[in-house]
C-alpha atoms as one frame of an Amber mdcrd trajectory, in Angstrom:
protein
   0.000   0.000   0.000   1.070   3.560  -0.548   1.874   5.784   1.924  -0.820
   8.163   0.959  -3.279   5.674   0.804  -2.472   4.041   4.272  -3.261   7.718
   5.470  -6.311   7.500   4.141  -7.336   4.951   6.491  -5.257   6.961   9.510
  -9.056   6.014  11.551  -8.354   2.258  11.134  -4.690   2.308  11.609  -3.671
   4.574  14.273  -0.744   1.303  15.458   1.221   2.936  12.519   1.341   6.511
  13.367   4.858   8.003  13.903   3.306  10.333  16.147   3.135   7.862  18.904
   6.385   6.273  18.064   7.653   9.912  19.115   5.750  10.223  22.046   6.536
   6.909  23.369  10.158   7.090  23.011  10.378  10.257  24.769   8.610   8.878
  27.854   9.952   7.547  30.787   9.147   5.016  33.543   7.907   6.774  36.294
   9.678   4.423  39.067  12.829   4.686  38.007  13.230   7.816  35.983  14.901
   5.845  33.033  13.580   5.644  29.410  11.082   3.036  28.854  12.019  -0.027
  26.870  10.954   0.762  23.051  11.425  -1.364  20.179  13.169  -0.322  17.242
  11.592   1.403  14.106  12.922   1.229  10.624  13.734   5.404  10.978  15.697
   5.298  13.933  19.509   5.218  13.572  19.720   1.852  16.166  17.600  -0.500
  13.291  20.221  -3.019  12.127  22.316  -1.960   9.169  22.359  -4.107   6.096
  25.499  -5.979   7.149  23.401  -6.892  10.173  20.545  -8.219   7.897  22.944
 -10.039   5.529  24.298 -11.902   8.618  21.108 -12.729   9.483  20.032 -13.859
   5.830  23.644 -16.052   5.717  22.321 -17.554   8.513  19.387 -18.978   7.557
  20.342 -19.717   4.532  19.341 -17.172   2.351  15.614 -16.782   2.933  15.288
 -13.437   4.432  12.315 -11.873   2.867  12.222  -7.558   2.051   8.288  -7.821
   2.066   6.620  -6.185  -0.713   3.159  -5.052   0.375   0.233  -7.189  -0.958
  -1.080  -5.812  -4.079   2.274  -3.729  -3.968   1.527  -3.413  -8.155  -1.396
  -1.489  -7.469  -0.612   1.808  -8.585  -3.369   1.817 -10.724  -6.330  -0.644
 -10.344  -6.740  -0.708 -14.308  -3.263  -1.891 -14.119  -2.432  -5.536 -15.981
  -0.534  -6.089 -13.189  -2.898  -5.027 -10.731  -6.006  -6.940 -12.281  -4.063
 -10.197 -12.300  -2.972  -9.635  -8.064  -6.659  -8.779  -7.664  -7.437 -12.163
  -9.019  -5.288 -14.063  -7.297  -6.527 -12.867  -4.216  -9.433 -14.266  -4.324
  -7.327 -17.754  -3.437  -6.925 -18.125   0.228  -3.824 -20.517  -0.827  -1.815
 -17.689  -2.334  -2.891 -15.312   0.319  -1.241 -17.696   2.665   1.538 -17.948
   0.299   2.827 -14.240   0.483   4.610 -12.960   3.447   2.537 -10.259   3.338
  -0.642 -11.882   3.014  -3.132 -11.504   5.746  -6.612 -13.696   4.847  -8.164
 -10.769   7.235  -7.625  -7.131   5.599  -8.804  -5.391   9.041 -11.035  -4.201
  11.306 -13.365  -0.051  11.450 -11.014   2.067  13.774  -8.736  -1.315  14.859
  -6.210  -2.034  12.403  -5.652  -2.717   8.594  -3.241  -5.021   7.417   0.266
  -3.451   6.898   3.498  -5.871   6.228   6.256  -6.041   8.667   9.949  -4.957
   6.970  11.640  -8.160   6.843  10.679 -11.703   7.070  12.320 -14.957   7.774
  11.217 -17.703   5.563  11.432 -20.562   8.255  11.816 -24.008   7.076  13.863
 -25.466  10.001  13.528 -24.485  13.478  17.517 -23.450  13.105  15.531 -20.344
  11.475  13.217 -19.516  13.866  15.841 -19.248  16.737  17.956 -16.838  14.324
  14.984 -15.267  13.775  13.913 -14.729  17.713  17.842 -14.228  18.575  18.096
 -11.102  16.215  14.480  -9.758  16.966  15.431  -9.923  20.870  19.311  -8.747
  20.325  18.326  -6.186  18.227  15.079  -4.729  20.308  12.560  -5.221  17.344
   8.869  -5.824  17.270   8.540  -9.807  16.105   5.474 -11.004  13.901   4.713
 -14.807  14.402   2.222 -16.065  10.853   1.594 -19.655   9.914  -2.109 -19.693
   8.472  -3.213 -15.733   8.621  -6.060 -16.319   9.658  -5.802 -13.755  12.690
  -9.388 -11.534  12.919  -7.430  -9.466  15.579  -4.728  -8.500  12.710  -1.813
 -10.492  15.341  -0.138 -11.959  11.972   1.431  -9.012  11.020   2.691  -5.477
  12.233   4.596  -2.610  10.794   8.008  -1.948  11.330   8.624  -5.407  12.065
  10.459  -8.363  11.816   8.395 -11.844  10.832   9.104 -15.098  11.498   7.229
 -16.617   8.487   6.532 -20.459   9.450   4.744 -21.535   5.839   7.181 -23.561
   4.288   7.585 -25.421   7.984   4.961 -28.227   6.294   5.499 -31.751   7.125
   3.406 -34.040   8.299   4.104 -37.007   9.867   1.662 -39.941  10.762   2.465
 -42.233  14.053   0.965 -45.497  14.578   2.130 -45.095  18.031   2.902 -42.685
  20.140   4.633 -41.597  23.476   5.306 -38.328  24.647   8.649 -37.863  25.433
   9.786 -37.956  28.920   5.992 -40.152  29.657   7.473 -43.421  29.002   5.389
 -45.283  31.161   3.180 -42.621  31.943   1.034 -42.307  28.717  -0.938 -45.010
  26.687   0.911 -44.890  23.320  -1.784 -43.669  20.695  -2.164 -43.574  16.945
  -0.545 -39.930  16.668   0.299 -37.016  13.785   3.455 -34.520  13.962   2.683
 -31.694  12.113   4.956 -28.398  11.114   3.626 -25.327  12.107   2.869 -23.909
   9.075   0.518 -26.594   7.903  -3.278 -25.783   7.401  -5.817 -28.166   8.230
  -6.585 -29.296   4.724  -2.947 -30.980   3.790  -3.359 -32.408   7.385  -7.007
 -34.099   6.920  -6.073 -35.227   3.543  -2.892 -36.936   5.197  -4.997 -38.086
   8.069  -8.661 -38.879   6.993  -8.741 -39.263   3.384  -5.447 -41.354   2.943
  -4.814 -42.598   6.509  -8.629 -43.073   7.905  -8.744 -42.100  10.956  -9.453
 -38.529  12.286  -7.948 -35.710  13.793  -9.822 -32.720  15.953  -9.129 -29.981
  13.698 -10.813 -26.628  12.679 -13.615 -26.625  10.410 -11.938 -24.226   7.825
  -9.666 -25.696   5.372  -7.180 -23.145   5.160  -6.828 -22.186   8.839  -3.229
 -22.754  10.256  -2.665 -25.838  12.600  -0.628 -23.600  15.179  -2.899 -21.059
  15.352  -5.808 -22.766  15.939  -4.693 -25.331  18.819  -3.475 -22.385  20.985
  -6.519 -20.738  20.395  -7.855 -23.766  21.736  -9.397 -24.991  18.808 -12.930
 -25.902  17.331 -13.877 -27.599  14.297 -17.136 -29.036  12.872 -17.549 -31.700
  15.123 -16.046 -30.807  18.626 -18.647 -32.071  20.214 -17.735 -35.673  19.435
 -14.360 -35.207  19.932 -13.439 -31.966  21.821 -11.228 -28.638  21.128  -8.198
 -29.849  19.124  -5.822 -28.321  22.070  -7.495 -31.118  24.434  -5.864 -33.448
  21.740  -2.012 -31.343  21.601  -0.008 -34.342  23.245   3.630 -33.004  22.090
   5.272 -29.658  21.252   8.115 -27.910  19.528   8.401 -24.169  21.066  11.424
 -22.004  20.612  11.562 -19.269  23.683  12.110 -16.172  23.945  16.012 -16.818
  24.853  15.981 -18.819  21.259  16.056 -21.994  23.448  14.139 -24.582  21.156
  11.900 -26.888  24.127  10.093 -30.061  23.990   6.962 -29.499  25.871   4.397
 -31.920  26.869   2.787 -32.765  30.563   5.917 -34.693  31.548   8.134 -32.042
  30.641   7.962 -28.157  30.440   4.099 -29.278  31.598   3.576 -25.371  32.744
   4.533 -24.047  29.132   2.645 -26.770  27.636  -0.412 -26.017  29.315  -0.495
 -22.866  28.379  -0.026 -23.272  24.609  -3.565 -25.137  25.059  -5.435 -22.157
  24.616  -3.629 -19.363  25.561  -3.732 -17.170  22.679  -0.648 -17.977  19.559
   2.186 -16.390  19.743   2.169 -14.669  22.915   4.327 -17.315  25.038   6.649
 -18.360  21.759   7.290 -19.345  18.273   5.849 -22.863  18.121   7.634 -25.055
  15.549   5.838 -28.458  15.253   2.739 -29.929  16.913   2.266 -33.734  17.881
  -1.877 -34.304  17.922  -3.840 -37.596  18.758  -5.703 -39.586  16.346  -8.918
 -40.943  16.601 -11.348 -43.517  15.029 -13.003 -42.559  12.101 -16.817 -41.938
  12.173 -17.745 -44.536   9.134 -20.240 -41.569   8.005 -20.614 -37.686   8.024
 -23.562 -35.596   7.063 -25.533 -32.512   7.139 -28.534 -30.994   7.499 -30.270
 -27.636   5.847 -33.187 -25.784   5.597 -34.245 -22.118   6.005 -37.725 -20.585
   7.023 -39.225 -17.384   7.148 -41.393 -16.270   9.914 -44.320 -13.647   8.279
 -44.213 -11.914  11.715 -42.299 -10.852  14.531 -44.826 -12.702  17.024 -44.249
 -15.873  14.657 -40.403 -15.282  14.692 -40.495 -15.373  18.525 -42.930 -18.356
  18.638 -40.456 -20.040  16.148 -36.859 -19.408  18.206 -39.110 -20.503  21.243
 -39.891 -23.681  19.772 -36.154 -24.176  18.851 -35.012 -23.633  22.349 -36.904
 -26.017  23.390 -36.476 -28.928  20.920 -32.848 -28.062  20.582 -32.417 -28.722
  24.369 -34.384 -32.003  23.954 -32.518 -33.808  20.333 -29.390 -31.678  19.870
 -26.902 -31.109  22.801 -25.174 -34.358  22.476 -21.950 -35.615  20.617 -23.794
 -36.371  17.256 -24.059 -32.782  16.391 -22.004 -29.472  14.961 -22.285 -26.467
  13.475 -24.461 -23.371  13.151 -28.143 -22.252  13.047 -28.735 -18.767  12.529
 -31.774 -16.345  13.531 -31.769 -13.412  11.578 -32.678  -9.957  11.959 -35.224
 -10.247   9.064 -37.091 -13.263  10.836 -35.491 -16.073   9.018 -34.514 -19.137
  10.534 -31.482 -20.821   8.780 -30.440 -24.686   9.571 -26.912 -25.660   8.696
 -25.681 -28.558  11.306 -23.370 -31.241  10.834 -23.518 -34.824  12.417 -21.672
 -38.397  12.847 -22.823 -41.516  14.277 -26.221 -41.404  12.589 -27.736 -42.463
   9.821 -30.155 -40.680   7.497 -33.139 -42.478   8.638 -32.099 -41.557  12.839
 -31.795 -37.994  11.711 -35.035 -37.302   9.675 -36.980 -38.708  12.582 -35.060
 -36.421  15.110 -35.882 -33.293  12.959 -39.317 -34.817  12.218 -41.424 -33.147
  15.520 -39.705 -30.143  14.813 -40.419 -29.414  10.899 -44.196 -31.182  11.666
 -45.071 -27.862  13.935 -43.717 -25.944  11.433 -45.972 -27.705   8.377 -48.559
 -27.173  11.019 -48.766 -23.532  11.191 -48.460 -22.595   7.109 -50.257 -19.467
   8.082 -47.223 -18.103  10.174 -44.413 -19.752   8.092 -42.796 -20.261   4.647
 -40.234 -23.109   4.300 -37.884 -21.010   1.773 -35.387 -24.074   1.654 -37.008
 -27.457   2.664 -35.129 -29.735   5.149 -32.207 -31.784   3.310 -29.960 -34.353
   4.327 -26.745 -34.371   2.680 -24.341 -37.608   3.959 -21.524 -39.506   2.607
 -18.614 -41.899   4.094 -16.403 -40.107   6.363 -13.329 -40.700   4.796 -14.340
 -38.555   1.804 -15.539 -35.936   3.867 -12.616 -33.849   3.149 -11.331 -35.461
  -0.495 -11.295 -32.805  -2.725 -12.349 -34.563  -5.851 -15.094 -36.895  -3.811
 -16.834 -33.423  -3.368 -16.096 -31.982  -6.724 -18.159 -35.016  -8.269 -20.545
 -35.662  -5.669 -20.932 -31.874  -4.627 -20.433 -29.683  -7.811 -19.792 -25.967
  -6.596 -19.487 -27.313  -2.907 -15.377 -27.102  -3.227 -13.183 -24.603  -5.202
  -9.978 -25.517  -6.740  -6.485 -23.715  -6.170  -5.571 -23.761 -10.543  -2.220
 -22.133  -9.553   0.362 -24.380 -11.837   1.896 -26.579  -9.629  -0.440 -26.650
  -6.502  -1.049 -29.446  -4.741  -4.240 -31.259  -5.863  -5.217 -31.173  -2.392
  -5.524 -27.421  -2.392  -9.472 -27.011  -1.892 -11.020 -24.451   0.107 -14.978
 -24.505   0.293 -17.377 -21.797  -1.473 -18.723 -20.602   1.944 -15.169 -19.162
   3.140 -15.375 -16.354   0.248 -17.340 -14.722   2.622 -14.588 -14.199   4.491
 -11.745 -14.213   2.813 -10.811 -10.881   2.865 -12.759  -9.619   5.809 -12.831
  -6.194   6.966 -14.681  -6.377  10.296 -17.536  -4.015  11.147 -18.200  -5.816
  14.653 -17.574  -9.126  16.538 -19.351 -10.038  19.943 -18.727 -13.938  20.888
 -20.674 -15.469  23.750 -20.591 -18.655  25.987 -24.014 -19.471  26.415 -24.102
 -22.135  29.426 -26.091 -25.010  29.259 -28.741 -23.642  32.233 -29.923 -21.268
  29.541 -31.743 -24.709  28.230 -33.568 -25.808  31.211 -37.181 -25.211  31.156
 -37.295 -22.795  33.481 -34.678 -20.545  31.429 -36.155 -21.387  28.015 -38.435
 -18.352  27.475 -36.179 -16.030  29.203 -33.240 -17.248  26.596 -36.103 -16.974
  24.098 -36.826 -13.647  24.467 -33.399 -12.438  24.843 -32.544 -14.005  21.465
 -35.437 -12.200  20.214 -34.486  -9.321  21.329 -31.012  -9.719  19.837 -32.583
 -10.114  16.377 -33.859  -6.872  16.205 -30.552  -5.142  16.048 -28.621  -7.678
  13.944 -28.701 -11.489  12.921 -27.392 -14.255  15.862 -25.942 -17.592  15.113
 -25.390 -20.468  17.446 -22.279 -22.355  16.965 -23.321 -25.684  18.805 -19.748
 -26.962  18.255 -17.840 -24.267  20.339 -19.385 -25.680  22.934 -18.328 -28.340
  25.354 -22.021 -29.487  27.226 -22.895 -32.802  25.894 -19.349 -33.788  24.859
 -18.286 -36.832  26.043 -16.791 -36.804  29.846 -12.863 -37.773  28.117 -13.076
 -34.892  26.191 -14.423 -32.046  28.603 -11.638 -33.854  31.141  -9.320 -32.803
  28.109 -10.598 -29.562  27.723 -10.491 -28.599  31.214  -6.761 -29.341  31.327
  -6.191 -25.996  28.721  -6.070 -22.485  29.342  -9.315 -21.523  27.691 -11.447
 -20.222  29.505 -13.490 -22.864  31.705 -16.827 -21.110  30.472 -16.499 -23.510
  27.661 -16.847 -26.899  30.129 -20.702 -25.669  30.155 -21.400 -23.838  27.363
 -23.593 -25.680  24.761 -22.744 -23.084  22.116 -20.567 -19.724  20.984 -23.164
 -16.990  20.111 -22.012 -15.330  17.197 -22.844 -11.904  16.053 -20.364 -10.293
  13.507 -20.589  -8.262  10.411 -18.328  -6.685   7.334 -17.739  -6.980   3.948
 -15.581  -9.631   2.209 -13.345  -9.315  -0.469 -11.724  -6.273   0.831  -8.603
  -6.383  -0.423  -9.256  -3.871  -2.993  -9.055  -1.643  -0.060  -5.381  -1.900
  -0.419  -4.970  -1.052  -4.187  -6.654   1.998  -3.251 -10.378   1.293  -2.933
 -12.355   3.356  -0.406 -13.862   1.570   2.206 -17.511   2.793   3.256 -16.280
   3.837   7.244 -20.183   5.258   7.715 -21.689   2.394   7.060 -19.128   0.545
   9.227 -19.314   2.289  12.078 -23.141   2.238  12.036 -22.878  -1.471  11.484
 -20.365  -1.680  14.516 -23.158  -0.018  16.835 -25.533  -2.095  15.942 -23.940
  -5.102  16.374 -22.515  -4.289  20.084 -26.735  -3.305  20.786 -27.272  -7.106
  19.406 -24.010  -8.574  21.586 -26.032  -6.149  24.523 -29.441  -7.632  24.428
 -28.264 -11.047  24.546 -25.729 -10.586  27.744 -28.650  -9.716  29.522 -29.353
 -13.460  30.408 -25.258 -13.946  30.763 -23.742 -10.625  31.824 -20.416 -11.867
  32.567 -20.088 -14.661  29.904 -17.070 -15.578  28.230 -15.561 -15.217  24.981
 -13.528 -17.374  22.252 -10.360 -15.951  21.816  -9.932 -16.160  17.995 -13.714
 -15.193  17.444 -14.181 -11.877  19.870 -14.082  -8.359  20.175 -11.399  -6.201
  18.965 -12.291  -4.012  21.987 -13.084  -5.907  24.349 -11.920  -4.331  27.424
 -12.686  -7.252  29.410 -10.205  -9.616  27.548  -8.682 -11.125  30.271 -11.744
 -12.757  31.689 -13.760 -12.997  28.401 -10.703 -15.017  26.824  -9.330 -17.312
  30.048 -11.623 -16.510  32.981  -9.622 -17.626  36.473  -6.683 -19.140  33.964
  -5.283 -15.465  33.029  -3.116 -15.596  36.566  -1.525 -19.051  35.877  -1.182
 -17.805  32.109   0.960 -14.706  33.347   3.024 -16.843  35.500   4.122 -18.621
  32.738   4.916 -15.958  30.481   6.647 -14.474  32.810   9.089 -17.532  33.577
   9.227 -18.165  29.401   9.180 -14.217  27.869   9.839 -12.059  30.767  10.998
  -9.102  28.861   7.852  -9.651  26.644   9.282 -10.098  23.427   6.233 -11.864
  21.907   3.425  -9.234  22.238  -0.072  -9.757  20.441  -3.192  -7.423  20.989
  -5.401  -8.839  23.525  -2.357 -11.407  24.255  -1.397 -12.852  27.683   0.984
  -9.813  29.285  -0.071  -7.689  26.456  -1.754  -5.269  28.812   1.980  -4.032
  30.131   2.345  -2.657  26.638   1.562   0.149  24.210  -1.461  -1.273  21.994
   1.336  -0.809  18.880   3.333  -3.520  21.285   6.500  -0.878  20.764   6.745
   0.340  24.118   5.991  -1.221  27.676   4.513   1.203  29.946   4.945   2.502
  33.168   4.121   0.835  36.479   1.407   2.398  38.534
């Protein structure tokens, strides 16, 4: 992006301003009187010299990365150059593929994407601990990016250094498995090792579709692995088989003193624990991840239908109804996935389930679309109910769902792509996100019980007045088998999700926006409206769970109750380890464990009270 342009957006990006560079490095702490500590911007005369960076580059072996903007050619959008970049971003896999590729463009007044100065192309973990060593020696801002996939923009920074873990992309499948140091203390276990710039969709195909058997993973193809199991870690069905950070058994990490560490619960248990959900790249870089297999459901399916309510008193019968059967048939480990109620009174059904067969699940849904047939007068099925199953190892083969499912999958055509390089029609409504507004909420199980029904009811009416809600039944841990909430619990998410039987969603933006960065205004009116009206949505529904909590990697930019909304009564043990592991706080994310001792530009720490 131009400079001029980028100052266009000065609202969005206010991380970048040199302003508060200035300011910050002429403060001091007020304890001691001294400077505060301030990482190093490109302008200053302390940033390494290019000698420094060719040392560097010689020591990784030549893969140090000057990062060229994304859509860098876009001088002019009626550019040849400029039309082909615009094209190819519409492919999550070459997002992912540029250093400066972000598959998130930004957020209204938070951040837009911006590259760092220099990244290391990581393909050993030799390179990640030159990377960290230099960052740390040389007092600059580090970047951690596997997958991209950060809403909170953590993947990238200005003025920064990246440690780019893409090409890191092995995968390796164990029959068994035993952690080291647990020799005797750990059932060996069908297991995959995994580098950490893998996305789930090389690792299912590995895993399901050539190996049969399954993996908890997340339920977007092109999601990093890293990322999403110390997020914690949901995917379509998490309800049969739990957040994929209950399944972490082994861990590459390097430190913050470039020490590379083996960390699992027999040793560095503290440090592993808190990669389970604490948030990536706030404790350190992680380098490979060591998950446990499962068996293989023999089928997977789903479920759709939408219906529109001709009234607001219908609408509120309708989600009433819902409550009520959905507490009865569907908070159990058969089923995942979403239903959404939206602001113009439609009701939209798109669940996934295993363990069932078509002829169990049309007489579950059976009582439920029978009321509906039964009151024609208040409701129009727009999309009837539809079963869509298939075996489970093909759930995630590329060309099983190009034949069986024609416009279901999308094809990466770049030459020389892996044929495995499928990404699924519904993620092009996000690819490319600029965020409007984000609210995520725990909604405990009690909400179900009959004496909390209508009260629920009504609040999720109320929601649907300002903006459209959707329950995420899989980001939820009631009704998951006891193994796997005992799994879960042993994580630093937040221990809301041990009751929770879903993650309310309410979000909004525009996709796509990547045009934003070859110059395209962005509509800031409309987004800030949009922004209000979602928080009056996230509003109405706290009102039957005031102090819920809140998935990390699906939540408010500003949220200024982080802390708890993300890890509830974890966020003390979580600082105690970063503390031990990064006590000068060289890995610093927004909204990341320790993060709050810094500037929100994660330049400058701040002054003790």
């Amino acid at each position: 992006m131009k400079r001029r342009s980028m100052l266009a957006y000065a609202g969005l990006a206010p991380f970048a301003s040199d302003l508060m560079a200035s300011a910050a490095r002429g403060a001091t702490n007020k304890a001691s009187g001294l400077p505060r500590f301030t990482r190093v911007r490109p302008s200053e005369p302390s940033w390494p010299d290019a000698a420094k960076w060719e040392e560097l580059n010689h020591q990784i072996g030549g893969r140090l990365i000057k990062v060229k903007p994304l859509l860098a050619d876009c001088t002019t959008a009626s550019s040849a150059e400029c039309k082909a970049e615009l094209e190819a971003v519409k492919n999550p896999y070459y997002v992912g593929d540029q250093p400066a590729g972000t598959q998130t463009v930004g957020w209204v007044d938070g951040w837009m994407t911006v590259p760092s100065a220099y990244a290391v192309a990581a393909t050993t973990t030799a390179d990640v601990v030159a990377g960290v060593n230099f960052a740390r020696v040389n007092k600059l801002r580090l970047v951690v990016k596997g997958g991209g996939h950060s809403y909170q923009g953590t993947s990238d920074s200005a003025d920064s250094l990246l440690v780019w873990t893409r090409a890191m992309n092995d995968i390796v499948v164990h029959e068994t498995f035993v952690a080291q140091g647990c020799e005797g203390k750990q059932q060996p276990s069908p297991a995959v090792t995994v580098g950490a710039g893998c996305v789930w969709m090389h690792v299912y195909d590995a895993v399901t579709t050539k190996g049969g058997r399954y993996v908890q993973g997340g339920g977007c193809a092109t999601v990093g692995v890293a990322g999403l199991i110390q997020s914690g870690g949901f995917g379509s069905f998490s309800k049969s088989f739990g957040t994929a950070a209950g399944a972490l058994l082994e861990a590459e990490v390097v430190t913050a003193d470039g020490q590379a560490l083996v960390v699992n619960r027999c040793t560095n248990a503290d440090l592993f624990w808190g990669l389970k959900g604490g948030g990536g790249s706030s404790l350190g870089v992680v380098t490979s991840l060591t998950l446990r297999l499962r068996e293989l459901p023999a089928v997977f399916g789903g479920v759709n239908a939408a219906i529109q309510a001709k009234s607001d008193a219908a609408f509120r019968r309708l989600i009433r109804r819902f409550v009520a059967f959905y507490s009865d048939n569907l908070v159990n480990p058969h089923w995942g996935e979403v239903v959404t109620f939206g602001a113009d009174n439609t009701f939209v059904l798109s669940m996934v389930f295993q363990g069932m067969d078509d002829e169990q699940v049309a007489k579950v849904w059976q009582p439920f679309f029978d009321w509906i047939d039964a009151s024609s007068q208040d409701f129009i099925v727009t999309s009837p109910f539809a079963i869509n199953s298939g075996p489970g190892r093909e759930w995630w083969n590329g060309e099983f769902i190009k034949k069986n499912r024609p416009g279901r999958a999308i094809s990466d055509e770049r030459p020389g792509a892996p044929e495995q390089n499928i990404w699924f029609a519904e993620q092009n409504t996000e690819l490319g996100a600029f965020f409007h507004g984000f609210q995520s909420i725990w909604l405990p199980a009690f909400l179900l019980q009959e004496d909390h029904q209508s009260r629920f009811a009504n609040a999720l009416f109320a929601a649907t007045r300002h903006w459209a809600v959707a329950l995420h039944s899989n980001k939820g841990l009631a009704g998951t088998n006891a193994a796997d909430v005992t799994a879960a619990k042993d994580t630093a998410m937040n221990p809301a999700v041990l009751s929770a039987f879903a993650l309310a969603i309410i979000a909004g933006g525009v996709p796509g926006a990547y045009t934003a960065l070859a110059g395209q205004p962005l509509d800031l009116a409309v987004a800030h409206k949009n922004a209000a009206t979602i928080s009056l949505s996230g509003d109405a529904l706290r009102k039957v769970v005031p102090n819920a909590g809140s998935y990390v990697s699906e939540s408010n930019f500003f949220d200024k109750n982080w802390q708890h909304s993300f890890w509830g009564q974890n966020y003390p043990r979580l600082v105690a380890v970063k503390k031990k592991y990064d006590p000068e706080g060289l890995f610093f994310v927004h909204h990341g464990v320790g993060s709050e001792e810094w500037s929100a530009d994660g330049f400058t720490r701040l002054a003790a009270d």
